[in-house]
N, C-alpha and C positions, 0 to 999 in steps of 0.2 A: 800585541796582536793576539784576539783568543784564538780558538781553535776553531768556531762557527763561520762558513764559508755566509758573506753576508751577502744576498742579492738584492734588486730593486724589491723583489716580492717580501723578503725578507724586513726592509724598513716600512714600505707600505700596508704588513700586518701588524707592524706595529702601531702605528700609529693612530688605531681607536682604543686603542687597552690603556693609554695613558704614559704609558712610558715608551720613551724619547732612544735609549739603549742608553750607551756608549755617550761622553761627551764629543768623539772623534770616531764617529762608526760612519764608512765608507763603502760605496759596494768595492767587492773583491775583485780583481782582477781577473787574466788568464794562471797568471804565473802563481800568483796568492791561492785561489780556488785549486790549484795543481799540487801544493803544499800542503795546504788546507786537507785535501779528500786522501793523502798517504800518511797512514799509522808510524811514521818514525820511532816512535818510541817504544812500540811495539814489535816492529820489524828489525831493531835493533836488538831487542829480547833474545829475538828468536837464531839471531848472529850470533849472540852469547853461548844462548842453550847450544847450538853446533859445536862451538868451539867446547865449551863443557864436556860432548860428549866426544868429542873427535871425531866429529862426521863432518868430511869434506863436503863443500857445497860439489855439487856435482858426481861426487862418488859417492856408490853404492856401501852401505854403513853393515853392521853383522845382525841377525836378527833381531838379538836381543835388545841394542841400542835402537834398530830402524823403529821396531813394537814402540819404545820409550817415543820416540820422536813424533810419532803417528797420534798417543795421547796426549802430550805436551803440544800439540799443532792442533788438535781439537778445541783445547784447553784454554789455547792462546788466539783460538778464534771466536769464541764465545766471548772471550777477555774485550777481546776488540768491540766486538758490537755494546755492549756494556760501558766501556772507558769512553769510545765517543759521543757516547747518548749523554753521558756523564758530564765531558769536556764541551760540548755544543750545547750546552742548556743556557738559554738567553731567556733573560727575564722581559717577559712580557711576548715572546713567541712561541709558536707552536712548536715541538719537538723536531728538530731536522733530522727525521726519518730518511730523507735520497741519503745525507752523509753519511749515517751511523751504514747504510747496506754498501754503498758507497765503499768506506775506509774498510770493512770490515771483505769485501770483494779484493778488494786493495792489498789486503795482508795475505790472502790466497791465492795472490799474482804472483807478489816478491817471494813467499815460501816456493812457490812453483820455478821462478827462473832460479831461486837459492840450489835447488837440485834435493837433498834428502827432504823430506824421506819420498817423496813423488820417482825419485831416480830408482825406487825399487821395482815399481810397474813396469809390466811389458812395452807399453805403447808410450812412454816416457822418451821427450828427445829436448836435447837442451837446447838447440837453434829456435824450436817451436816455444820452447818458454820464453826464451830471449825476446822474440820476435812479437809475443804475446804481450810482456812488459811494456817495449816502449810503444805498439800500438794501447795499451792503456793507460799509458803515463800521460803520453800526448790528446787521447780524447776525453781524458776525465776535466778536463782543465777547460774543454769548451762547455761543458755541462755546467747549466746554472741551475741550483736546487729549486724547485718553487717556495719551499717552506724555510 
């Protein structure tokens, strides 16, 4: 399974360029397209980098490490829109731009409900992250890209 959320629009652009995709390329699901549009491997990075620095998700970290966390979450959001324009590149379609802003929105939910470095703002609450997450875990998955 690649990484390209496949829709009907997605095999119907194919199909004047000459190529056919995949010899098993299928449109995507709810639960596939819900997969598909979350940066795991990237939001997994960033579970890393915490633990690296010892910033509890949810607690508030010491300047010097929050500073660090602030440019490494810059860093790893550029990373994102980049890796998935990279990993959804399908031969013979047009770039799935909804994904790459998609996945790349997607890694500034989960850093959000993670708590650092967002736990150092004023107006920062963890229920709201929470609550943030799984309304966008669950309506990303009804979104069908056009491209």
């Amino acid at each position: 399974m690649g990484r390209r959320i496949i829709t009907p629009y997605t095999i119907e652009g194919m199909k004047g360029t000459g190529t056919t995709g995949t010899p098993a390329m299928r449109v995507d699901g709810y639960f596939d397209r819900v997969i598909k549009s979350i940066p795991g491997d990237i939001v997994a990075g960033w579970t890393a980098i915490l633990g690296l620095f010892g910033a509890t998700p949810g607690l508030a970290a010491g300047v010097t490490t929050t500073n660090i966390l602030w440019i490494l979450w810059a860093l790893l959001t550029v990373i994102t829109f980049f890796w998935t324009y990279r990993q959804t590149k399908l031969p013979g379609a047009q770039p799935a731009w909804t994904q790459v802003f998609i996945s790349t929105f997607a890694f500034v939910v989960w850093v959000l409900a993670l708590g650092a470095p967002f736990n150092t703002l004023p107006f920062y609450d963890t229920r709201l992250a929470a609550a943030i997450l799984i309304v966008f875990t669950l309506a990303v998955g009804a979104l069908q890209p056009r491209e």
